[in-house]
C-alpha positions in Angstrom: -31.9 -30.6 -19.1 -33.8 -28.4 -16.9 -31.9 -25.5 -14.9 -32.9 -23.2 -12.3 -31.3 -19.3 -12.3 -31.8 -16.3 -10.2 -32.9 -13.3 -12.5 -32.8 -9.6 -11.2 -36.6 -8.7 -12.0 -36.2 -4.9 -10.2 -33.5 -2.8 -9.6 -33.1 -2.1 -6.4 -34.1 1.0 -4.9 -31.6 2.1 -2.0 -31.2 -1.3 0.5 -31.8 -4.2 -2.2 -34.6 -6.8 -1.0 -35.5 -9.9 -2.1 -38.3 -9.5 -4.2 -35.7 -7.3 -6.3 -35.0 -11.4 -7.6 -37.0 -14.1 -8.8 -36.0 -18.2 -9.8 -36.7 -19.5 -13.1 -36.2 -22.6 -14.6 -34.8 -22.9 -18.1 -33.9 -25.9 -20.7 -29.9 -25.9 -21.0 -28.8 -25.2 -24.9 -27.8 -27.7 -26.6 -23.7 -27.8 -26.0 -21.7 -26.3 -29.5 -17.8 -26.6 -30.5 -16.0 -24.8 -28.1 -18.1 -24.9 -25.3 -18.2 -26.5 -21.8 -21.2 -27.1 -19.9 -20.2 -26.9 -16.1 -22.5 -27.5 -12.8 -21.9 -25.3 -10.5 -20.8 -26.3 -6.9 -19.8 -23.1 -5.5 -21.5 -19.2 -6.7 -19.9 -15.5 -5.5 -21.9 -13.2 -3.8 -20.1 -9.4 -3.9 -20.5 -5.9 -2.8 -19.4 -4.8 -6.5 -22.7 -6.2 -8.4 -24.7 -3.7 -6.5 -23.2 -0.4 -8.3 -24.0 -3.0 -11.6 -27.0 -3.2 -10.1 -28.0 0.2 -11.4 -28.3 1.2 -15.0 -26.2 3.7 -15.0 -22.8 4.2 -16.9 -19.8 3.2 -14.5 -16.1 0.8 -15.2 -18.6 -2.2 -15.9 -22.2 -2.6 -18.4 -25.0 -2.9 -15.4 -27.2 -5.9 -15.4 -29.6 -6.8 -18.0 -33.2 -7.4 -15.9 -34.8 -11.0 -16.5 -32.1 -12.6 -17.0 -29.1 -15.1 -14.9 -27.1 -12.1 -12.6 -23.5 -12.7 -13.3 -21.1 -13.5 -11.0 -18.4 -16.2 -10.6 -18.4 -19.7 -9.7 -16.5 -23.3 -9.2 -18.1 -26.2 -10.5 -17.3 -29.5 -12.0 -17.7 -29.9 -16.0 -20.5 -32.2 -17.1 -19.6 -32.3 -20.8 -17.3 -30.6 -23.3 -16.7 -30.0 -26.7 -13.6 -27.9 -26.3 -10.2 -29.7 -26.5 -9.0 -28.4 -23.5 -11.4 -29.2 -20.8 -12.8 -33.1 -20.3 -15.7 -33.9 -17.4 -14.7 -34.0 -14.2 -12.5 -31.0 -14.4 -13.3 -28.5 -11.4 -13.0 -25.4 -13.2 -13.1 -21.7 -12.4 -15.6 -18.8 -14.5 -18.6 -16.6 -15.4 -20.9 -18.8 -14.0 -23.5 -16.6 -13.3 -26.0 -17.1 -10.5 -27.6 -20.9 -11.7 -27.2 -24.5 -11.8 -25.7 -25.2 -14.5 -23.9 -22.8 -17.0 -22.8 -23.2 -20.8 -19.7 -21.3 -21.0 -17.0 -20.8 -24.0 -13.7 -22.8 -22.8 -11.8 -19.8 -23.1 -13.3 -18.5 -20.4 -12.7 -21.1 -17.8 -9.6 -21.7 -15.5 -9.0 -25.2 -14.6 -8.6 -25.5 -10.6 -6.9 -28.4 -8.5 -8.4 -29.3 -5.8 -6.1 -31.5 -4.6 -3.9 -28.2 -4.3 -6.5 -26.0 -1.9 -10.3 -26.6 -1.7 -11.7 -25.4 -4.1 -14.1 -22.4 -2.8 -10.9 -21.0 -1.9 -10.8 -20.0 -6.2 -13.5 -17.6 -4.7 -11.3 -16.3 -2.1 -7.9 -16.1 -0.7 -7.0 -17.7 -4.0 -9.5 -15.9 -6.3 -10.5 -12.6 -6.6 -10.4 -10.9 -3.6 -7.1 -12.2 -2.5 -5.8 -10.7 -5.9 -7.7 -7.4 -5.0 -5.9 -7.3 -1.5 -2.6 -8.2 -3.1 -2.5 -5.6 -5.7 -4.1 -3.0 -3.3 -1.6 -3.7 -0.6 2.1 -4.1 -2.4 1.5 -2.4 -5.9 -1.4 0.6 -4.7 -0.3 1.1 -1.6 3.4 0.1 -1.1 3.2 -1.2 2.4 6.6 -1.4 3.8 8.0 -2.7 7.0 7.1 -1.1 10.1 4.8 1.0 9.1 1.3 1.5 10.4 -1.7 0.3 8.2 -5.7 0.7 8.8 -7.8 -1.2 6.9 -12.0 -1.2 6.6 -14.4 -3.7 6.6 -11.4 -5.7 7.7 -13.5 -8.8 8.3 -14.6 -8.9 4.6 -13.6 -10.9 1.7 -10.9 -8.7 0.3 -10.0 -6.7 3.8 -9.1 -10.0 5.8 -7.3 -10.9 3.3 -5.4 -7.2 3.0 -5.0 -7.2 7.0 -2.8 -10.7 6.6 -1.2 -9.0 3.8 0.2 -6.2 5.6 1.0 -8.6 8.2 3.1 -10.8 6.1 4.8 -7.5 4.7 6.1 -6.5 8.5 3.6 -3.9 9.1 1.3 -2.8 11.8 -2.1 -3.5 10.9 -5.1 -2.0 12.3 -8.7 -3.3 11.4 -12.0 -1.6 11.4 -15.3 -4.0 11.3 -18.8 -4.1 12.5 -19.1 -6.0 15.4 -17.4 -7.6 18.3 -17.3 -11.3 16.8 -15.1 -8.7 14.2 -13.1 -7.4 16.2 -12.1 -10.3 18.4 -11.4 -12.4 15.4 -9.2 -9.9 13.7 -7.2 -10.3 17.1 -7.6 -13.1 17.9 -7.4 -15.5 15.0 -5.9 -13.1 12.4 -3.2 -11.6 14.5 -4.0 -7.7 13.5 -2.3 -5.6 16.3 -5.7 -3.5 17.2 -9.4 -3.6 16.6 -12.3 -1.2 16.2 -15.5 -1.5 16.3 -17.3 1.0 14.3 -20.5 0.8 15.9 -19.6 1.0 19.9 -16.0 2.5 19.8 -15.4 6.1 18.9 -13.7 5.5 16.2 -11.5 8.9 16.7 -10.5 8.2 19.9 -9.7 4.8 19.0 -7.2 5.7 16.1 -5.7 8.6 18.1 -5.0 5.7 20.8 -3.8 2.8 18.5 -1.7 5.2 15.6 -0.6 7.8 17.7 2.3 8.5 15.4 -0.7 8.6 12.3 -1.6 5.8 9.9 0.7 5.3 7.0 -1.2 3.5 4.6 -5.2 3.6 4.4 -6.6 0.5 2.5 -10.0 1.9 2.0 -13.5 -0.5 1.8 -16.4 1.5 3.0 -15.4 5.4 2.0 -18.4 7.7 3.9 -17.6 8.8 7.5 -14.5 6.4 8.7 -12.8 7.3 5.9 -13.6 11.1 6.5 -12.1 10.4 10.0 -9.2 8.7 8.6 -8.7 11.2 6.5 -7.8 13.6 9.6 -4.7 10.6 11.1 -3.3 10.2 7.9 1.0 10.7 8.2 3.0 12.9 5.8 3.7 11.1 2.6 0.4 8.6 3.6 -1.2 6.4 0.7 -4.8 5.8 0.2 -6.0 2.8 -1.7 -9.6 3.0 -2.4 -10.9 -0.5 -3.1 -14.5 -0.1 -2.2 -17.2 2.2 -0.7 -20.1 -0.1 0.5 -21.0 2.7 3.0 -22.4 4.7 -0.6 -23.6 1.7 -2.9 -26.9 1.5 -1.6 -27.7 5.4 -1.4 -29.5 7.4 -4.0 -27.8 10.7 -4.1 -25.1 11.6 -3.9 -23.0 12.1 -0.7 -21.4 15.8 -0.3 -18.2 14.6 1.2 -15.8 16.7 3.2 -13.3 19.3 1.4 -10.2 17.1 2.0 -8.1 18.7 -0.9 -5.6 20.7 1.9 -5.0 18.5 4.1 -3.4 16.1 0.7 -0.8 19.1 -0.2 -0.3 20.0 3.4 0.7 16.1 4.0 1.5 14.8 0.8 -1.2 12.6 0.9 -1.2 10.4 -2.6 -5.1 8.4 -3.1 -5.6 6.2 -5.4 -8.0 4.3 -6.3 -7.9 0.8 -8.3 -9.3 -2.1 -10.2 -8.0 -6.0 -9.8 -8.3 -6.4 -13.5 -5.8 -3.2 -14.1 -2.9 -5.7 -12.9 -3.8 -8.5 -14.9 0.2 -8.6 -15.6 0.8 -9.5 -11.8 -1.8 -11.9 -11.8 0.6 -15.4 -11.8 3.0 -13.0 -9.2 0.2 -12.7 -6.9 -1.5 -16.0 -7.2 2.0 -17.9 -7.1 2.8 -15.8 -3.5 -0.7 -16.0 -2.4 -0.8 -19.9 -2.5 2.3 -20.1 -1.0 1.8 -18.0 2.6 -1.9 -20.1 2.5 0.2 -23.3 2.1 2.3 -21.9 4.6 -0.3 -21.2 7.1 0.7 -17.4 7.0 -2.7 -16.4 5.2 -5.5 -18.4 6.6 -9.1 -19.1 4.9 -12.1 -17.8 6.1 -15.8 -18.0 4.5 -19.4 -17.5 5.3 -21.4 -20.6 3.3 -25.1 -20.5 2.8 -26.6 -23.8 1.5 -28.8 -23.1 -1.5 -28.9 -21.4 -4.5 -32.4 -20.2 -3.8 -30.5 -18.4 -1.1 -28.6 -16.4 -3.5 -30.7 -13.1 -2.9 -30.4 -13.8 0.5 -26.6 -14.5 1.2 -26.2 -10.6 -1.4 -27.7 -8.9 1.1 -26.3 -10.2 4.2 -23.3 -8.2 2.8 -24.5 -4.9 3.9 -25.8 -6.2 7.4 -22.7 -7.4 7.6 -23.3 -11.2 8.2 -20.1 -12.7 6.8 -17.1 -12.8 8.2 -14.4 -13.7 5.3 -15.6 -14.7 2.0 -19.7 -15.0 1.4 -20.3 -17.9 -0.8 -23.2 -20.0 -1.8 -22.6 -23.9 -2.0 -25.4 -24.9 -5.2 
């Protein structure tokens, strides 16, 4: 059996390209005890592989060049040889970035579709729902009534932390790219303000909609917003740094602001975190995640791209921010 992959054949270099990726076509191993082979239906695109990207020590090995990127995936198992997967099941794992994938059982999920469709393992009910959980109630401690800001608020893991904070009783303020952003965060996802990094002044625009400060900064781009935040932040504020896309694609390193006073002064506590620290709350989260999407109080939102050749293409649409929600890639 004959499978196409997508192979990183260059690092990248600052903004990754393309040509940084190449598709190859390779016989599938023949299937061993324990293992599942699985056809992928649905491959993850995100920001995190580009610091993996690099070979370079970080919390993760980078990637190896020439061969299948990793990532996650959804996809339907054609055959098994491990007692606790049969074909058919839809099931959740390491994929990686290719047709087909021969995987050890233990490291698949099984998934129900008949309980949410399935992408959503990607999503709201994957990963970056998990991340914004965590981030939100155990990082942060976002209580009622209080005023949260949250960046790259249209992205996988910010929507999901803006309905979040919603759901919690706060008052949630996004930051996004663009006015399609904006007026969806608004409009669809019920945030109480909006900014649009790119037009608005983004000082003016937090003295204006947290005049009282911001309580709890959920942190997805670091680089200037967050240096700005930095200066609205409340006495006894919480910072949880999820992500800084604005830095993944530079090559030195940024000399940020001396911000060290103001924390004392205002008891500022930052913090940053990994979803895979609270693999103990991961049924919690899950269990009270599927529960507000069944109850329409977290809503679903993804960017497809049809293709797996399109893989390279749907990566980088991340940093020109194309996607609003989760960016996925339907095989």
């Amino acid at each position: 059996m004959r499978n196409r992959q997508i192979v990183m054949t260059t690092r990248p270099i600052g903004v990754p390209k393309v040509e940084d990726f190449s598709m190859v076509t390779e016989n599938v191993p023949e299937i061993g005890d324990q293992m599942v082979l699985v056809g992928a239906q649905y491959l993850s695109v995100d920001p995190y592989m580009r610091g993996r990207m690099r070979d370079r020590p970080s919390y993760a090995p980078p990637f190896a060049l020439n061969t299948v990127v990793p990532a996650a995936g959804v996809g339907v198992v054609r055959q098994s040889k491990h007692p606790g997967f049969s074909e058919g099941d839809v099931v959740l794992g390491p994929l990686g970035w290719q047709e087909a994938a021969l995987i050890e059982g233990a490291h698949l999920q099984r998934i129900d579709p008949a309980w949410a469709p399935i992408s959503t393992a990607l999503g709201v009910l994957g990963m970056p729902g998990l991340t914004a959980y965590v981030g939100m109630i155990h990082v942060a401690e976002v209580q009622l009534g209080q005023t949260v800001v949250v960046s790259a608020a249209a992205g996988a893991v910010g929507l999901v932390a803006c309905q979040v904070g919603k759901i919690l009783g706060a008052r949630v303020i996004g930051i996004a790219g663009s006015e399609a952003k904006t007026q969806a965060l608004v409009n669809e996802f019920g945030v109480d303000g909006a900014i649009n990094y790119r037009t608005d002044d983004v000082d003016d625009s937090l003295g204006r909609l947290c005049p009282e400060g911001v309580d709890v900064y959920f942190d997805n781009v670091g680089g200037v917003i967050t240096d700005i935040l930095f200066e609205h932040l409340s006495v006894h504020a919480r910072v949880a740094v999820c992500g800084q896309i604005s830095g993944y694609n530079l090559e030195t390193t940024r000399q940020m602001p001396d911000m060290l006073w103001r924390l004392v002064s205002h008891r500022i506590r930052v913090e940053g975190f990994l979803v895979g620290d609270f693999a103990d709350q991961r049924q919690e989260a899950l269990l009270r995640l599927s529960h507000w999407y069944h109850d329409g109080k977290l809503i679903s939102r993804e960017h497809i791209v049809d293709g797996l050749e399109r893989l390279p293409e749907a990566f980088l649409g991340l940093f020109s921010g194309e996607n609003i929600g989760k960016q996925l890639v339907r095989v």
